[in-house]
C-alpha positions as CSV (number, residue, x, y, z in Angstrom):
1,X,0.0,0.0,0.0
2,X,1.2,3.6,-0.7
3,X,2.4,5.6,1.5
4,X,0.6,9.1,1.8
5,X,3.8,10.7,0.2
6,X,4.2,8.3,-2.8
7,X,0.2,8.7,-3.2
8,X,0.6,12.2,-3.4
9,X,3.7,11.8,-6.1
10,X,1.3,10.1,-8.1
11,X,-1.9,12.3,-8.0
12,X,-2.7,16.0,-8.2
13,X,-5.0,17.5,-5.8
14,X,-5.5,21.1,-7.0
15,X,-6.7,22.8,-4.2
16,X,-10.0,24.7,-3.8
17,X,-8.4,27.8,-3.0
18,X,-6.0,28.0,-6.0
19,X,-9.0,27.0,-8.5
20,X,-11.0,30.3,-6.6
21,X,-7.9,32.3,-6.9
22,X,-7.5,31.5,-10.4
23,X,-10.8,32.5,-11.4
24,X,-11.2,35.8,-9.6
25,X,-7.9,36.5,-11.1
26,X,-9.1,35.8,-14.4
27,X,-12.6,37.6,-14.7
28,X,-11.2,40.4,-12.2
29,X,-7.8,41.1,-14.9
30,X,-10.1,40.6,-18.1
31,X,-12.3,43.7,-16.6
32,X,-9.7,45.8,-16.6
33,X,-8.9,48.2,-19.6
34,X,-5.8,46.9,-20.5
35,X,-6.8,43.2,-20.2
36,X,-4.1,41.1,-18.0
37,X,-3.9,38.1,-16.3
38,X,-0.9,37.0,-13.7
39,X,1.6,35.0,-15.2
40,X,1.7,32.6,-11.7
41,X,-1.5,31.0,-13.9
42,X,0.9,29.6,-16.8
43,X,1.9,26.6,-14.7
44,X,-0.9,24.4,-15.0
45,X,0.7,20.5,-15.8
46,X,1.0,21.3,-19.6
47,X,2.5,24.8,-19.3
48,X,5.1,23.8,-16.5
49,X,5.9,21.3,-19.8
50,X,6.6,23.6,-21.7
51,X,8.4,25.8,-19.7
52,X,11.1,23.1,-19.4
53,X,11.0,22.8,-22.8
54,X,11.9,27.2,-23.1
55,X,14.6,26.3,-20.8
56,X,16.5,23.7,-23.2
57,X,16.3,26.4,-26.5
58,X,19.1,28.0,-27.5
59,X,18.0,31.5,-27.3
60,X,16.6,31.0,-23.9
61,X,20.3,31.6,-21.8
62,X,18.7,32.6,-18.6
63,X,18.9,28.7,-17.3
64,X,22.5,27.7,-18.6
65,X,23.5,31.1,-16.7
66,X,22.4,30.2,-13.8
67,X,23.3,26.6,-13.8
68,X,27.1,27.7,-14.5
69,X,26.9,30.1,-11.6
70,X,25.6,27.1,-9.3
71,X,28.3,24.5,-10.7
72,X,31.1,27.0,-11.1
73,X,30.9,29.0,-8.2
74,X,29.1,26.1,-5.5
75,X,32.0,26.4,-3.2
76,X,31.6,30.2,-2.4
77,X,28.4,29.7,-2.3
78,X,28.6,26.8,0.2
79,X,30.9,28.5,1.8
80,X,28.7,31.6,2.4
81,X,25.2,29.7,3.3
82,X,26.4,27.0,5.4
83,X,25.7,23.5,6.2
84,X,22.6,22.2,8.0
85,X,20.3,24.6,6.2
86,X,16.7,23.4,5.6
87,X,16.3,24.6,2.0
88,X,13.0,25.8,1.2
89,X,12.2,26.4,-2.8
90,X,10.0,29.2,-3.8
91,X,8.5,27.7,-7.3
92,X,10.4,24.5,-7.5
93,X,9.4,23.2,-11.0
94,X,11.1,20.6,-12.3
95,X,13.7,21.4,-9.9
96,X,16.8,20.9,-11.9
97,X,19.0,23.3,-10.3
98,X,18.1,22.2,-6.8
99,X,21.1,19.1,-7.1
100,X,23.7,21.8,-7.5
101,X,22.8,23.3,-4.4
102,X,21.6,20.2,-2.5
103,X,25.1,18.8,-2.7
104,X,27.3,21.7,-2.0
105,X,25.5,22.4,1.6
106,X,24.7,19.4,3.3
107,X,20.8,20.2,3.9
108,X,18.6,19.3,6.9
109,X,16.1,19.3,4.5
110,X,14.3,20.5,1.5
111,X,10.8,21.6,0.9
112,X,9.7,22.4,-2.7
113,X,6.9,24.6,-3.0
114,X,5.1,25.8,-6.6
115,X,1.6,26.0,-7.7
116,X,1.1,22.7,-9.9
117,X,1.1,20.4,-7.8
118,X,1.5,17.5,-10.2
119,X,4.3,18.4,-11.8
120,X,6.0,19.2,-8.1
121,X,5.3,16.2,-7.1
122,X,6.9,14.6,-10.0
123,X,9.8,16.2,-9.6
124,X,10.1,15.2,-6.4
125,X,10.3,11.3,-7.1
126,X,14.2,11.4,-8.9
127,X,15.1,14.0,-6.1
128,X,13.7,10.9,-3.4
129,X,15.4,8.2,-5.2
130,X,18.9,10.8,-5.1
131,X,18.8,11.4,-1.2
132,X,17.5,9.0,0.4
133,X,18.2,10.0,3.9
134,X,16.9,13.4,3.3
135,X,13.7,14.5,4.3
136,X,11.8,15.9,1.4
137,X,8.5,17.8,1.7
138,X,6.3,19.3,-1.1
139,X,4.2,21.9,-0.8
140,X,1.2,22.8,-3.0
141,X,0.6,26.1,-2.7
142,X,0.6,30.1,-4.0
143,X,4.1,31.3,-2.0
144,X,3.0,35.0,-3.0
145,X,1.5,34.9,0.1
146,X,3.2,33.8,3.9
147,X,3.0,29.8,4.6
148,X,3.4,27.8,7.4
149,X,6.0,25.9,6.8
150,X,5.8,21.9,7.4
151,X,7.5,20.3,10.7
152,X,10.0,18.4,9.0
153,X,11.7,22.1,9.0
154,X,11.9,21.8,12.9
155,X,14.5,24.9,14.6
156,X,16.7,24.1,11.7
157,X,18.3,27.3,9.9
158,X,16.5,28.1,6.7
159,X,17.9,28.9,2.9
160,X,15.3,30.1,0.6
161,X,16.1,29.1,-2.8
162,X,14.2,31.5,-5.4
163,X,16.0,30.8,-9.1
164,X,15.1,31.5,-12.5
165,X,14.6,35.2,-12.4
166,X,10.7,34.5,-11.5
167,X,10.5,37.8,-9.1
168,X,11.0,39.9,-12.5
169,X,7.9,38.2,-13.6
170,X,6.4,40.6,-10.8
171,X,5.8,44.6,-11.2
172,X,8.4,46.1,-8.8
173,X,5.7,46.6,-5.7
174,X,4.5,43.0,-6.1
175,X,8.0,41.9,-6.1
176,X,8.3,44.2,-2.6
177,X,5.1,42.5,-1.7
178,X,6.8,39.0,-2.6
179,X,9.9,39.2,-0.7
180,X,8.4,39.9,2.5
181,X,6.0,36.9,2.3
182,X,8.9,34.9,1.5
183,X,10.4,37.0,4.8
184,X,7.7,36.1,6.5
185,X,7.7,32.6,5.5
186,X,11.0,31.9,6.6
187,X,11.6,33.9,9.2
188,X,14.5,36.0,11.1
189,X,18.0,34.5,10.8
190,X,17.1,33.3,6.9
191,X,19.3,33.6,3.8
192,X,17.6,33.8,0.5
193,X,19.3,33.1,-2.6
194,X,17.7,34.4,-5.8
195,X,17.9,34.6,-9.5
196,X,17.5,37.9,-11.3
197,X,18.6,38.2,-15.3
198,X,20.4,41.0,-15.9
199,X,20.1,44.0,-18.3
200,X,21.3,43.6,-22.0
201,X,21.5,44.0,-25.7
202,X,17.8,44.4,-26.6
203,X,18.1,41.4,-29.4
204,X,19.5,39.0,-27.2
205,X,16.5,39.5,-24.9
206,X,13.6,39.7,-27.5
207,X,15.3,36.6,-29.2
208,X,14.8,34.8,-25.9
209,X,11.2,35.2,-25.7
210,X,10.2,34.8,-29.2
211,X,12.2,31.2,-30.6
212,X,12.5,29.8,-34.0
213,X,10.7,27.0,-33.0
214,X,7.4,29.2,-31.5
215,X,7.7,27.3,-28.0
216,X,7.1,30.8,-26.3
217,X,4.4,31.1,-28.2
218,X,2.8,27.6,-27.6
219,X,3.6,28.7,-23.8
220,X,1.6,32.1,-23.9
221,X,-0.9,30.9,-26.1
222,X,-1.2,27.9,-23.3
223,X,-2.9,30.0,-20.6
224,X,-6.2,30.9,-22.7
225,X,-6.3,26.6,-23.3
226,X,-6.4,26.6,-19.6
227,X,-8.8,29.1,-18.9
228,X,-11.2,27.7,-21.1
229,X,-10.1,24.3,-19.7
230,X,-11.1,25.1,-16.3
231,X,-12.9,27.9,-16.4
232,X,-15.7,27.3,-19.2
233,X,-14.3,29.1,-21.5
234,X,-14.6,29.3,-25.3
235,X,-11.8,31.9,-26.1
236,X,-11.4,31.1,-29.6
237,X,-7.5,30.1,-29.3
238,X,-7.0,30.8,-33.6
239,X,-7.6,34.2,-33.1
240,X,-4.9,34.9,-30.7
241,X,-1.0,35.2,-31.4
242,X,1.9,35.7,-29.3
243,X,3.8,38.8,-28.8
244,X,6.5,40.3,-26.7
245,X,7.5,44.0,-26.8
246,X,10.8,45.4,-24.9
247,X,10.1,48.2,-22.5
248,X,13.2,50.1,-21.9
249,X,12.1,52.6,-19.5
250,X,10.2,49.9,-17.4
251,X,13.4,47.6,-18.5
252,X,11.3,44.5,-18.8
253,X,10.1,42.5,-21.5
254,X,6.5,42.2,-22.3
255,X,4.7,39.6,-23.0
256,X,0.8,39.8,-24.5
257,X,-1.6,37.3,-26.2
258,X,-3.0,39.7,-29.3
259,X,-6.0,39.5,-31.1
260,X,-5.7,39.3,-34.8
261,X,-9.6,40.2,-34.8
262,X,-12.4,41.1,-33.0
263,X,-13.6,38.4,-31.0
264,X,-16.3,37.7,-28.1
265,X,-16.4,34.7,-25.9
266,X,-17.6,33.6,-22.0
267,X,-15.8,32.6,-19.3
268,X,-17.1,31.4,-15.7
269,X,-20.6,32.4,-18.0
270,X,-19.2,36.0,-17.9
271,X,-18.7,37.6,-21.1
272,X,-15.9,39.3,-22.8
273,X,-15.1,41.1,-26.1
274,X,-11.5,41.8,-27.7
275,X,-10.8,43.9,-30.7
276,X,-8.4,43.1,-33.3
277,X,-5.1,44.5,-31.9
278,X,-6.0,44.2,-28.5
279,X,-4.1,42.5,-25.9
280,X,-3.8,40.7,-22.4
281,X,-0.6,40.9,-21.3
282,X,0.4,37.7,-20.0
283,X,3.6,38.8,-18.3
284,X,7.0,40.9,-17.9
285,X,10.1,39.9,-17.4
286,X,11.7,42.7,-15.4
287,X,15.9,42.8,-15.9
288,X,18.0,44.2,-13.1
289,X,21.7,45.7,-12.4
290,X,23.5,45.3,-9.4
291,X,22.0,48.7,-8.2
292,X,18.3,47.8,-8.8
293,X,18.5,44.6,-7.5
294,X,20.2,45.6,-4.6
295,X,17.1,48.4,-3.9
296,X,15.0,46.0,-4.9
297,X,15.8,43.1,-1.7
298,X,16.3,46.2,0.8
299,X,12.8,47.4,0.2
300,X,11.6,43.4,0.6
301,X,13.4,43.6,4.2
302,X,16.7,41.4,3.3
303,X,19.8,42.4,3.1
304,X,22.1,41.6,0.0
305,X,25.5,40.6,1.2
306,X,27.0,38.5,-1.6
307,X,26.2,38.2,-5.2
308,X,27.9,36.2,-8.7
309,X,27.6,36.5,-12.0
310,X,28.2,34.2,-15.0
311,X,31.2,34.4,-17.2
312,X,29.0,36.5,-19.8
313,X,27.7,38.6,-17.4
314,X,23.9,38.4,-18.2
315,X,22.7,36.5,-15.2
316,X,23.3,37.3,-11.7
317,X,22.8,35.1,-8.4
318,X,22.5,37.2,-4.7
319,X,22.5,36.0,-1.6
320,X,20.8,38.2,1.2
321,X,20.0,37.8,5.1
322,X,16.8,38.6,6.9
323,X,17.8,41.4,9.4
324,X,15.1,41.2,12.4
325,X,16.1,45.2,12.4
326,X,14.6,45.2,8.4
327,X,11.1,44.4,9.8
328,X,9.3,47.6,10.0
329,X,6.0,48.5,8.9
C-alpha cells in the first residue's frame, strides 16, 4: 500500500483555494482596460511542460547562466550559506538546479513549494530516489503569500532558494510584496538566494522570448487553453498570437496574447469582447543591475550581502540575510 507521500507523487490535488484564486484573477484582470492576467496562472501540468522545454532552447540563456553560476561558483556559495540549512524552494518546477545546491551544503532538509502540484510532485520522485536519507517535503501552494512551513523544517536554519529570475515576472511593488511573504515565511536569521537576469542587448533578450521553433508562443498561447479548460471558457484560441515587446524605460520584457480580430467569448458564464489589436498581457520579465536589485531586496526587508555573475555577465545570483532590524512597517 502507498504511503501518503508516494500517493501524493502520483496524484494532483488542486486545491480549492488555488482554483478560486485562479478564477477571480481571471474575470477580475479581463475587466480591466488593458486586459491582463498574472503570469503565476501559466503553470498548469502542460505549461510547466513547456516551460522546461523554453529552458532547453538556445536563445533562452537565462537557465545555462544560472546553472554555470551554481556549478562553477558552488564552493563560495557553500561557503557563504552554510551546512545544515533546511532549504525551502520558492516555485520549484522541475527542480533541476536544486542538485547543485543540494550537494554543495549538506541540507537538513528541502521543501519544494510551486503552484502545480503534479508536476511538483513529480519532480520530487528522482530528487527521493537521489537522497534517500533526506527528508523531502512538497508543498502545494501560492508562495505570494506567507506559509506555514511543514514540521519536518523543525528549529533548523533556513535557505530560501528562489531561481530563474521569477521575481522579475512581478511589477516592482508586487516583487516588494513577494519578498516579504517569503520574509515572513521563513523567518529571522534566513538567507535567500535568488535569480534575477540582468540588463542587456535588446536582441538577445527579444530573441529569448520569441524562438525559431514558436515554444514561447505555444507557452503564452497555453494560458487561454487553460482558462477555457477550467474555467468554461470558449476563447477562440486561432484568433490569438503571441507577442512580446521590450520596454526600456520599465526595463522589462512584455509579453501579451494579441487579437488578430475582434472576438467575443464567455468565461465562468461572464462575457468578454477583444478587438483586433488588442491584448492581455500575459507577463514581464523585469531585468535588473547590481544597483536595482540591490534596492529592490532592501525594500523586501533582506539584506544583499554576496552576489555572482556568470562568465557573460547576463545573469546574476544574490545571496541576502533577513535582518530582524529590516522588519518595519
Amino acid at each position: 500500500m502507498a504511503t501518503q507521500f508516494e500517493q501524493d507523487l502520483i496524484e494532483d490535488r488542486p486545491s480549492d483555494r488555488l482554483r478560486d484564486q485562479f478564477r477571480a484573477d481571471v474575470l477580475t484582470g479581463l475587466r480591466q482596460r488593458q486586459k491582463v492576467v498574472p503570469a503565476r496562472w501559466f503553470y498548469d501540468l502542460r505549461g510547466s511542460e513547456l516551460f522546461e522545454e523554453i529552458t532547453r532552447l538556445p536563445e533562452y540563456y537565462p537557465t545555462r547562466a544560472e546553472i554555470e553560476i551554481l556549478a562553477n561558483q558552488c564552493s563560495e556559495i557553500g561557503a557563504a550559506v552554510g551546512e545544515g540549512r533546511a532549504v525551502v524552494e520558492f516555485g520549484a518546477g522541475s527542480a533541476t538546479k536544486t542538485p547543485l545546491l543540494l550537494d554543495c551544503i549538506a541540507p537538513a532538509a528541502y521543501v519544494p513549494i510551486d503552484i502545480s502540484g503534479e508536476f511538483l510532485r513529480e519532480a520530487c520522485k528522482p530528487l527521493a530516489r537521489r537522497y534517500p536519507d533526506l527528508p523531502i517535503v512538497p508543498v502545494e501552494g501560492d508562495f505570494t503569500h506567507p506559509l506555514t512551513l511543514p514540521g519536518e523544517v523543525g528549529g533548523s536554519p533556513v535557505l530560501g532558494f528562489f531561481p530563474g529570475s521569477t521575481i522579475g515576472n512581478l511589477a516592482p511593488a508586487e516583487a516588494v510584496d513577494l519578498l516579504r511573504a517569503m520574509r515572513a515565511t521563513l523567518g529571522d536569521g534566513s538567507v535567500l538566494l535568488i535569480g534575477m537576469d540582468m540588463i542587456k542587448d535588446r536582441q538577445i533578450l527579444l530573441d529569448a522570448y520569441d524562438d525559431g521553433a514558436g515554444v514561447t508562443a505555444a507557452f503564452n498561447l497555453n494560458l487561454a487553453a487553460r482558462i477555457n479548460r477550467e474555467l468554461d471558457g470558449d476563447i477562440p484560441i486561432d484568433a490569438l498570437r503571441h507577442n512580446i515587446v521590450w520596454n526600456v524605460e520599465r526595463a522589462r520584457i512584455e509579453m501579451h496574447l494579441e487579437a488578430v480580430r475582434d472576438i467575443a467569448f464567455e468565461i465562468c458564464a461572464q462575457h468578454f469582447a477583444m478587438r483586433a489589436g488588442e491584448t492581455i498581457h500575459t507577463e514581464n520579465s523585469h531585468k535588473y543591475d547590481l544597483a536595482s536589485a540591490t534596492q529592490l531586496l532592501l525594500a523586501g526587508h533582506w539584506t544583499p550581502f554576496a552576489h555572482f555573475q556568470d562568465s557573460e555577465r547576463r545573469f546574476m545570483v544574490l545571496l541576502a540575510r533577513a535582518d530582524a532590524g529590516l522588519m518595519t512597517a
